[in-house]
Phi, psi and omega in degrees: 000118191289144158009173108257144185238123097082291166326316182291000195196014131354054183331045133036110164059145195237155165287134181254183155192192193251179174290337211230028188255117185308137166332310188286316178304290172333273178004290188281333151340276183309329175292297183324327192235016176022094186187140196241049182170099141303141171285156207237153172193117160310166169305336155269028189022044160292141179279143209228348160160209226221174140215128156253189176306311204287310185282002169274296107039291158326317198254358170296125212065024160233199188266094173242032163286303204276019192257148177244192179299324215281348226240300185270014186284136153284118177291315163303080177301119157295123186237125166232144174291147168300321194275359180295165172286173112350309207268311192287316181294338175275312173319288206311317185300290169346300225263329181262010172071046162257129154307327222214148131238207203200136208218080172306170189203129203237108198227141149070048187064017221214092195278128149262152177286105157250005167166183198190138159244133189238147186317319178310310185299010194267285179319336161295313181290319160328317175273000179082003162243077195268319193289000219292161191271128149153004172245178166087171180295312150294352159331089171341156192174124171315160183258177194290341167279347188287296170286346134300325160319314224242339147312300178278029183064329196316350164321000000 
C-alpha cells in the first residue's frame, strides 16, 4: 500500500485576507469559508503570518473593533512540503498544537499560500477517503484565469 503524502489530501488554494482587514471580518471569514486558519498579505500580497481560531479565541470578549488581522497575526507560518507523508505532518501538528499547516510555493522572490493540511484531511486518510474527489493535487478545479475572471467579473 503506497505512501499517503501531504499532496494526496492537500486542500488546494488557502483563504487568504490583508493585514489591515478588521478583526470581526477575518472571523467571519473563517466561519464562512469553514476553515480553521487564513493567510495574512501585506498590500503587495506577501505573505506576512497566519491567523486562527485560537487568535480569535485570545480576544473573546474583548473589544476588537479597533483590532485588524495585522494586530493578531502569527508571524511563523507552519509550512510543510507536498511531498512528507500524511502521518509525519499530522505528528508535526500534534507535537506543535497546530490544526493546521501550510504548503507554500515559491515564484519570482515571492513565497505564496498553496494549499494547507489540516487534521480533518488526517481524518480522511483514517476513514479511507484519502481519494474522495475534490481533494489532493488532482482534483478537478477551475483554472487559475478561470478564478480570476470570475473575481473580477470578467466573466
Amino acid at each position: 500500500m503506497p505512501t499517503t503524502l501531504v499532496r494526496d489530501v492537500m486542500q488546494v488554494g488557502v483563504p487568504t485576507c490583508r493585514e489591515d482587514t478588521p478583526l470581526k471580518e477575518a472571523a467571519r471569514l473563517l466561519v464562512e469559508r469553514n476553515v480553521g486558519a487564513l493567510i495574512v498579505l501585506d498590500e503587495d500580497a506577501n505573505m506576512t503570518g497566519w491567523i486562527g481560531e485560537h487568535h480569535m479565541a485570545r480576544v473573546a470578549g474583548e473589544d476588537t473593533s479597533f483590532l485588524v488581522a495585522g494586530d493578531v497575526l502569527n508571524e511563523q507560518v507552519p509550512v510543510i512540503l507536498p511531498d512528507v507523508p500524511a502521518a509525519a505532518a499530522a505528528q508535526l501538528m500534534l507535537d506543535q498544537g497546530l490544526r493546521q499547516m501550510f504548503v507554500t510555493h515559491h515564484a519570482g522572490g515571492v513565497k505564496y499560500p498553496a494549499a494547507m493540511i489540516t487534521l480533518q484531511d488526517v481524518c480522511r486518510i483514517v476513514a479511507g477517503m484519502e481519494r474522495a474527489p475534490g481533494v489532493g493535487v488532482g482534483a478537478e478545479r477551475p483554472s487559475a484565469i478561470d478564478l480570476f475572471k470570475h473575481r473580477y467579473g470578467l466573466t
